[in-house]
KOLKE-690869 format. One line per 8 residues: number of its first residue (from 1); for each residue x, y, z of C-alpha. Coordinates in pm, whole numbers, plus 50000, padded with zeros to 5 digits. Example, Ala and Ser with C-alpha at 12.3 -4.5 7.8 and 13.67 -1.06 7.14 Angstrom:
residues 2
1 = 51230:49550:50780 ~ 51367:49894:50714
This chain:
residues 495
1 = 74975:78633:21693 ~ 75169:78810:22001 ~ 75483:78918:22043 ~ 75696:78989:22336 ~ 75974:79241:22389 ~ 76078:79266:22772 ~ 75893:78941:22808 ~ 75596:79068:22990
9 = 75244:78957:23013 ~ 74952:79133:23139 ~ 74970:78950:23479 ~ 75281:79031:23510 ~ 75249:79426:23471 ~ 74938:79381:23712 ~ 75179:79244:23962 ~ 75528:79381:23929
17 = 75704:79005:23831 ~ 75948:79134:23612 ~ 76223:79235:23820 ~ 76522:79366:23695 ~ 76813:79445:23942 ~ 76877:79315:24303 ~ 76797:79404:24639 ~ 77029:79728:24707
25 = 77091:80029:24925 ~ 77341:80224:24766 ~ 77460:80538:24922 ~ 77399:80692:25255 ~ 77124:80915:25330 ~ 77209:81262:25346 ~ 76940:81456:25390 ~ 76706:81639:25704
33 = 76313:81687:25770 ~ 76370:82053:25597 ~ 76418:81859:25281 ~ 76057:81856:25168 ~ 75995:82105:24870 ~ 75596:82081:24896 ~ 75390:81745:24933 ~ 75238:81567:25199
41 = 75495:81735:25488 ~ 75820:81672:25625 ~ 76076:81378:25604 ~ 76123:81201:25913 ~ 76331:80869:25858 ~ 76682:80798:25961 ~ 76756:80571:25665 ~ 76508:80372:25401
49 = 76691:80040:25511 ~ 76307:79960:25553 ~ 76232:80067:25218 ~ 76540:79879:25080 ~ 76372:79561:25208 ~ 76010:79666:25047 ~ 76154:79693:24661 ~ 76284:79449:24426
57 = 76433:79713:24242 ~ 76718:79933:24368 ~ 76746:80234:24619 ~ 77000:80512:24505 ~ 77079:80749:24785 ~ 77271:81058:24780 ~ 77640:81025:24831 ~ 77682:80688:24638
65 = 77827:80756:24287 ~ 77528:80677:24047 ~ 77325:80965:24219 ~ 77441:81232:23992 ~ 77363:81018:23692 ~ 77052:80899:23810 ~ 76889:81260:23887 ~ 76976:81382:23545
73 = 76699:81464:23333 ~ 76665:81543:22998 ~ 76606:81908:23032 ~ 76959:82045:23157 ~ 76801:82358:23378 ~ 76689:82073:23615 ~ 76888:82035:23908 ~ 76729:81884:24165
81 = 76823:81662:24486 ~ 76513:81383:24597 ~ 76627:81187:24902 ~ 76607:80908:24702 ~ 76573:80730:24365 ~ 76349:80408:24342 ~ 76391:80201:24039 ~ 76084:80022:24006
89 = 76142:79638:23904 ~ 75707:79662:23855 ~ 75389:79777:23955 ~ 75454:79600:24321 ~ 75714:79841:24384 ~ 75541:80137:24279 ~ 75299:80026:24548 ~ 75534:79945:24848
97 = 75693:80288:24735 ~ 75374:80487:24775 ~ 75270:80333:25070 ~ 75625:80375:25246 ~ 75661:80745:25140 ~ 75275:80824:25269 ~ 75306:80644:25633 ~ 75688:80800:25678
105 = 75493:81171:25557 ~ 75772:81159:25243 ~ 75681:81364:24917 ~ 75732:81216:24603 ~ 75752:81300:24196 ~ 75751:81017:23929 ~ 75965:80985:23593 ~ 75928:80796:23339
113 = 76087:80906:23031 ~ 76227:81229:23246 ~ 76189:81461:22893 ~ 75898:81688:23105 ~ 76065:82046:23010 ~ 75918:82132:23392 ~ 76127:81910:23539 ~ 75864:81751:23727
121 = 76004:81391:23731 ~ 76222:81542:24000 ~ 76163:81685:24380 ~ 76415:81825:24618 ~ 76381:81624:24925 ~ 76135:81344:24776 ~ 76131:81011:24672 ~ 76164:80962:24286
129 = 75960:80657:24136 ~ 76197:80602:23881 ~ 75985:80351:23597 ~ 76291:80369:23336 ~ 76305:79992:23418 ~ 75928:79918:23347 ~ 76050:79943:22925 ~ 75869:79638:22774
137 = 75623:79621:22509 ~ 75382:79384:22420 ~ 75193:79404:22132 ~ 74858:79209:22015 ~ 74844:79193:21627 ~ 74539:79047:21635 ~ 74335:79264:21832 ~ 74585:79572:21709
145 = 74674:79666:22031 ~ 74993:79749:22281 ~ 75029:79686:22617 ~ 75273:79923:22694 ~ 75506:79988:23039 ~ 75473:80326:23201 ~ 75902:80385:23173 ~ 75852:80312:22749
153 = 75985:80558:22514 ~ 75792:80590:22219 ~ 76126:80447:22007 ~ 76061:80133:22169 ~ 75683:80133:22074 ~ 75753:80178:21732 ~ 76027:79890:21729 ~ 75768:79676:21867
161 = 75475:79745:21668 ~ 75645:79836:21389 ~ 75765:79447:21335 ~ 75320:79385:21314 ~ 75268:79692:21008 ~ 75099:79852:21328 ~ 75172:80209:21422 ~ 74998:80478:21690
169 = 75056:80835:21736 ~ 75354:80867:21908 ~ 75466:81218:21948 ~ 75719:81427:21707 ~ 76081:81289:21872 ~ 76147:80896:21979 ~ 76332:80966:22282 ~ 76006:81072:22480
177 = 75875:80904:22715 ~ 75552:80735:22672 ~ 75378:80830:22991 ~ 75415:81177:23005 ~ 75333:81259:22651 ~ 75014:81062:22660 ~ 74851:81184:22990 ~ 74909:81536:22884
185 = 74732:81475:22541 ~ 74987:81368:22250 ~ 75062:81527:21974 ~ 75222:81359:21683 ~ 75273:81324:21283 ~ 74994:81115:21270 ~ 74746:81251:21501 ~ 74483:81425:21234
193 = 74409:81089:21090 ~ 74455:80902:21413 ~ 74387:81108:21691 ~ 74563:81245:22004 ~ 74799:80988:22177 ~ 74548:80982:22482 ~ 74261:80931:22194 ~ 74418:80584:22176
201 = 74457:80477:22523 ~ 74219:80204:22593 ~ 74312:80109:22925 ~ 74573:80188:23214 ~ 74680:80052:23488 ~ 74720:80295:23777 ~ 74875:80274:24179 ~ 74650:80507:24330
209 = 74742:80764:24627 ~ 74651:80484:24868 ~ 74889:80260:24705 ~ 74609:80044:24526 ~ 74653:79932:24121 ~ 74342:80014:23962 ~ 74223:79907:23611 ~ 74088:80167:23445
217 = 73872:80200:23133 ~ 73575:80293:23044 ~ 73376:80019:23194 ~ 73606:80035:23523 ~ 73697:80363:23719 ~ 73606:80548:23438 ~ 73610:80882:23575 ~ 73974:80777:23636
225 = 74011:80698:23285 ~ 73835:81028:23150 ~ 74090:81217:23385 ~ 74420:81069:23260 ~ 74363:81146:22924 ~ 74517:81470:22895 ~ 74491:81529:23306 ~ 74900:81475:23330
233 = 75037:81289:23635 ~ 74768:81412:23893 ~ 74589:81120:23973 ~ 74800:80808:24002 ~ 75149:80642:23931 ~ 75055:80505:23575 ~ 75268:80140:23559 ~ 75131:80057:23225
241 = 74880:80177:22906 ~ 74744:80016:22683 ~ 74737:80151:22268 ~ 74494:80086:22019 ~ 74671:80057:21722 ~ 74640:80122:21337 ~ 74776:79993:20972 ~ 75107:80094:20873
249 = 75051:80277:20525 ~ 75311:80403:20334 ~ 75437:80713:20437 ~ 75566:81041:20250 ~ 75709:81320:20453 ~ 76066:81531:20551 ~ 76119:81853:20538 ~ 76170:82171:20303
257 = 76359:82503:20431 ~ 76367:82821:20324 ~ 76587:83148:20356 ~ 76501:83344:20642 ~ 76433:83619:20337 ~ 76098:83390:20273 ~ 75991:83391:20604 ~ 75650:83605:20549
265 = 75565:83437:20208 ~ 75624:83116:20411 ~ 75380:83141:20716 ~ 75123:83247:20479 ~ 75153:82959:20235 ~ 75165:82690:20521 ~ 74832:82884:20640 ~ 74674:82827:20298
273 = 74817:82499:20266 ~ 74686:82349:20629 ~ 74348:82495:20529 ~ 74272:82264:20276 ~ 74476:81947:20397 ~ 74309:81649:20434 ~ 74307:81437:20792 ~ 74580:81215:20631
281 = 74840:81471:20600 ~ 74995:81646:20893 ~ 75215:81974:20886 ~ 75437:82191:21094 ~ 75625:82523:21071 ~ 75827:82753:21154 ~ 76220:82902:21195 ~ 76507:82675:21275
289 = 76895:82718:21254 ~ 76999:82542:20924 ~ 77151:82222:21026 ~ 77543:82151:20978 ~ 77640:82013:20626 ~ 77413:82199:20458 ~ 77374:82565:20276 ~ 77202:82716:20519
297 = 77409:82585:20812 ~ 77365:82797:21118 ~ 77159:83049:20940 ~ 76776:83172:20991 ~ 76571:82943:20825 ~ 76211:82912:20807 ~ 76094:82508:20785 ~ 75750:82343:20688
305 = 75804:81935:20800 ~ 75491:81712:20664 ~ 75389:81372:20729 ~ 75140:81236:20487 ~ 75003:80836:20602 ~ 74814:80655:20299 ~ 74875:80576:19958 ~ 75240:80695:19789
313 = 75058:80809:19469 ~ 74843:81052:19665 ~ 75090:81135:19916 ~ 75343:81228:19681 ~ 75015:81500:19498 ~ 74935:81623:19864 ~ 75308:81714:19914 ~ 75344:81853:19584
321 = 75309:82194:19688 ~ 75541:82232:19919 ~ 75819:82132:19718 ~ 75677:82352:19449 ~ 75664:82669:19703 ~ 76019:82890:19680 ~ 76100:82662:19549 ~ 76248:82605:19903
329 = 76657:82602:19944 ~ 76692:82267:20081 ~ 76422:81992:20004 ~ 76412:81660:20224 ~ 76089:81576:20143 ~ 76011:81211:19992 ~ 75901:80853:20062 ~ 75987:80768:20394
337 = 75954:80505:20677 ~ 75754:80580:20970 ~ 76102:80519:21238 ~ 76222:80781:21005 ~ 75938:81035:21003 ~ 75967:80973:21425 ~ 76302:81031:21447 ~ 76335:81314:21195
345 = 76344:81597:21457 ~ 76520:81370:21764 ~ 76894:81578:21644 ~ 76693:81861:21743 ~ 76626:81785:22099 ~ 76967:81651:22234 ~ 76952:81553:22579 ~ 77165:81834:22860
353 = 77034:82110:22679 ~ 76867:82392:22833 ~ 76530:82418:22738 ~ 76252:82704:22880 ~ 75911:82633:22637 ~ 75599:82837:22588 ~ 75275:82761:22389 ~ 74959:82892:22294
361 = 74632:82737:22079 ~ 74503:82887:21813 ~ 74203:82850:21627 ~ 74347:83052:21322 ~ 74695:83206:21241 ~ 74551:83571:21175 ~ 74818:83815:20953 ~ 74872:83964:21281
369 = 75010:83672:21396 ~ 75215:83537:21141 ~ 75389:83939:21147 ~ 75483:83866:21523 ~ 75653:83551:21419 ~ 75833:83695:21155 ~ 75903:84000:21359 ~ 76060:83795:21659
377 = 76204:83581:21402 ~ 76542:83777:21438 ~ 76591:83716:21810 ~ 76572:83381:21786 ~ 76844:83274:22036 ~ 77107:83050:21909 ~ 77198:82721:21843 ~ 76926:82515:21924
385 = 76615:82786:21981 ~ 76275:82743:21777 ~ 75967:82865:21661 ~ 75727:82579:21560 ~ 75332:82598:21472 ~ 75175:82271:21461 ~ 74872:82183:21256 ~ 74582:82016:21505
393 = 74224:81974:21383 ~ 74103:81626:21177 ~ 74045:81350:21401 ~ 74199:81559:21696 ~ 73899:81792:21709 ~ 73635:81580:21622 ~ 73673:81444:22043 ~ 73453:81649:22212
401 = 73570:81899:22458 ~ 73441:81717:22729 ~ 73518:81328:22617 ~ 73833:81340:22750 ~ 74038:81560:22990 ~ 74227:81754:22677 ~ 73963:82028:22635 ~ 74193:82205:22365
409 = 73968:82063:22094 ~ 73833:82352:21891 ~ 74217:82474:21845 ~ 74353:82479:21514 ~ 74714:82555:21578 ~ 74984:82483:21864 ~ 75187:82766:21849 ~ 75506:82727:22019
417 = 75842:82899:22114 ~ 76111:82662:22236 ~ 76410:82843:22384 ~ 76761:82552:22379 ~ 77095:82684:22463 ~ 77412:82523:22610 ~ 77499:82775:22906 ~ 77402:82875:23228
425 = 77519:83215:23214 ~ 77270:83271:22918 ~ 76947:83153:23127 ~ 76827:83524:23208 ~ 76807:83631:22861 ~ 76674:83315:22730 ~ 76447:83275:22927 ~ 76307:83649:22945
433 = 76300:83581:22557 ~ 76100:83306:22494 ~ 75826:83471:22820 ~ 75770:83813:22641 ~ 75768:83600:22313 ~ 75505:83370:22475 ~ 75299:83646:22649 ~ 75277:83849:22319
441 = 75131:83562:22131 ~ 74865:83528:22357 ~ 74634:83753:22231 ~ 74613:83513:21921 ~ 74516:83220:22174 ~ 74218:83112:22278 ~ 74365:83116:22641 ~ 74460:82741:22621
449 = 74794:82580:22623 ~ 74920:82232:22597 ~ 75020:82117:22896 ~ 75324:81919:22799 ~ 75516:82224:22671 ~ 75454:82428:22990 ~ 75777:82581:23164 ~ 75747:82522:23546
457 = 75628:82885:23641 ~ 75406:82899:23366 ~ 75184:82634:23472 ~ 75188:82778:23800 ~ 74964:83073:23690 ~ 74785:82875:23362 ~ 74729:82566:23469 ~ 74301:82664:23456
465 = 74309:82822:23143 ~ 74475:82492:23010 ~ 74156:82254:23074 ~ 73915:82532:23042 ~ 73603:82402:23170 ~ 73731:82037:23249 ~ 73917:82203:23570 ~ 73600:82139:23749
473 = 73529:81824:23663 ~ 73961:81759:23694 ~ 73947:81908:24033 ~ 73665:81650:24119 ~ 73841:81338:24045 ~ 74130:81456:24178 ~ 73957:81477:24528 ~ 73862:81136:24527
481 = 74172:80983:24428 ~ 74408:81214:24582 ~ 74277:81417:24835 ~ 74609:81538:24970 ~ 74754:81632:24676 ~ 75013:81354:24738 ~ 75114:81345:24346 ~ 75196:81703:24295
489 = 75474:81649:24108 ~ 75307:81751:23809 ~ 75127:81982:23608 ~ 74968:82026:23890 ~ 74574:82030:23956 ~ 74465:82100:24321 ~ 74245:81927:24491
């Protein structure tokens, strides 16, 4: 039995039918040939009248009034000005756009659920492929899978395959977007018993640099299909996946804080705790601000968050322990739904915030470590700022190294240091923060980071050490799909 949400079929993603929006210019272009900001070279083009006529979906220039709302992204650092905004109708418009921008020598970037921390969804000077139209979900009960549109968020996928007792690891907030989390990797509650979001993906359909749609799997382009698992946005405009998908099973999770007093005694419990867990139970930690409404509101707090999937008898034993540690000052930790486990940390992540991210894998949390985390525990910038270690291994690092483009196998541990604060003025000493936080944790690291958590400049300089020895093989593919570097928009690998 199928079912349809955006009323989409397979031929139609293939060939862009589903069209929302009319034919429209809107806004006058307002830009010069200087207005590049890296890519294939310099604007020349007097209008995109020609482009207007290309697209079923619509053209938003600079000047006409949904241009300021259209470039926002979720990360509120970003500010930047593309020539244009294309909202895609379908795959036949990602085409016609990547074909117009490489015969008029136009850059472009691609969003599609714009929550990149980098930014990268956005280029001064370039033409956005905006996929926030291309939303629909179809999903295949029978053969548990999900044919999924390259704008989705993951809120959407879980509506969808939800309805079918059907989940798939979907990342740790709903509002992200389904593209970008997946071809960096994927982490998410249920990814030790299920695999990496990418570990899922069992086809794509992807508008090459040339402007071709290739089907990829691992019968067809498969070095194409190796690469976009965990490659990012390198190769190819990416107008729809497609998820295997598993049974829903009850699930037990939520999360326990504790005063920042606890902190030490904390870390080394989760340690103990992750060290014996099995694949069916996931767990994070780390320091928060207590939320409002609550005893610890706007205090230090440290915060373990589990996810258990599987039977409520032995769910409710595995989490046991947590609730027994402390005991801990506030406990949310209980039967749940799986839309609630998804969107337990979305409050977190608002969107307009500004966000600067650092990460680092670790195949163990040594005592050294967990003192740093305690230590910097106290200069945790307010309100929205955390620390956050998240438990890898199970099905995540049985992929080998080399199966897929996330190398990051062998790592235990995502250890992370998101910086979120509300003003400008406070950007320096955020920022400078969560670097000498993030540089100091690297000698804990095995060198790697996840990709989807790196800051702008930080990929600039880590972007090797992140695929380890895929690069190589990365830097291969990329050559033959995209031997300009025509998508470097992105995480970016070099051809």
């Amino acid at each position: 039995m199928n079912k349809t949400s955006g009323s989409i079929s397979r031929r139609e993603l293939m060939v862009g039918t589903v069209a929302i929006g009319g034919l429209a210019l809107l806004g006058t272009p307002k830009f010069s040939s200087a207005q590049t900001a890296g890519g294939v070279g310099a604007a020349s083009t007097s209008g995109f009248d020609d482009l207007t006529s290309l697209i079923r979906g619509e053209l938003i220039l600079p000047g006409h009034d949904a241009y300021d709302e259209a470039r926002k992204v979720w990360n509120g650092m970003i500010d930047k000005r593309p020539a244009a905004i294309a909202r895609c109708s379908g795959a036949a418009d990602v085409m016609d756009v990547v074909k117009y921008a490489r015969e008029k020598n136009i850059p472009v970037s691609v969003r599609g659920g714009g929550h990149n921390v980098a930014g990268k969804a956005l280029k001064d000077g370039a033409i956005a492929i905006d996929l926030a139209g291309l939303h629909g979900v179809r999903v295949d009960a029978a053969k548990k899978r999900a044919r999924v549109q390259g704008g989705a968020r993951w809120a959407a996928v879980d509506r969808e395959t939800l309805a079918f007792d059907l989940v798939t690891t979907g990342g740790t907030v709903s509002a992200t977007g389904v593209g970008g989390l997946t071809l960096g990797g994927g982490l998410g509650w249920i990814m030790r018993k299920h695999g990496l979001s990418c570990d899922n993906l069992m086809s794509a359909d992807v508008v090459t640099a040339d402007g071709r749609l290739l089907v990829v799997n691992e019968d067809e382009n498969s070095d194409l299909y190796w690469a976009i698992r965990g490659g990012g946005g390198n190769f190819g405009v990416v107008t729809s996946f497609e998820f295997r998908l598993h049974d829903l099973e009850p699930i037990t999770g939520g999360m326990a804080m504790y005063p920042q007093s606890m902190l030490k005694d904390m870390f080394h419990f989760y340690r103990d705790y992750t060290s014996t867990s099995p694949d069916s139970v996931s767990a994070g930690a780390g320091v928060i601000f207590g939320p409002p409404g609550t005893a610890l509101e706007g205090q230090m707090a440290g915060v373990i968050i589990v996810c258990h999937k599987g039977p409520a008898g032995e769910g409710e034993r595995l989490v046991k322990p947590i609730k027994d540690f402390g005991p801990p000052a506030l406990d949310f930790i209980a039967p749940t739904t799986y839309k609630a486990q998804q969107s337990l940390l979305d409050a977190s992540a608002p969107a307009g915030m500004r966000n600067y991210w650092r990460s680092n894998m670790m195949t163990e949390l040594s005592d050294a470590a967990l003192d740093a985390l305690v230590a910097r525990a106290d200069e945790l910038p307010p309100p929205g700022s955390m620390i956050f270690i998240e438990h890898m291994g199970g099905a995540v690092g049985r992929v080998g190294a080399q199966d897929t483009a996330f190398s990051n196998r062998h790592a235990k541990y995502n250890t992370s240091v998101f910086g979120t604060w509300v003003n400008a003025d406070e950007d320096e000493r955020n920022i400078a923060w969560v670097r000498n936080f993030g540089d100091e944790l690297k000698q804990f690291s095995t060198g790697g980071a996840y990709v989807n958590y790196m800051a702008a400049d930080e990929a600039a300089g880590n972007i090797k050490a992140a695929y380890e020895a895929n690069y190589k093989r990365l830097t291969d593919v990329k050559r033959k799909y995209d031997p300009t570097n025509f998508f470097s928009g992105n995480q970016n690998i070099a051809p």
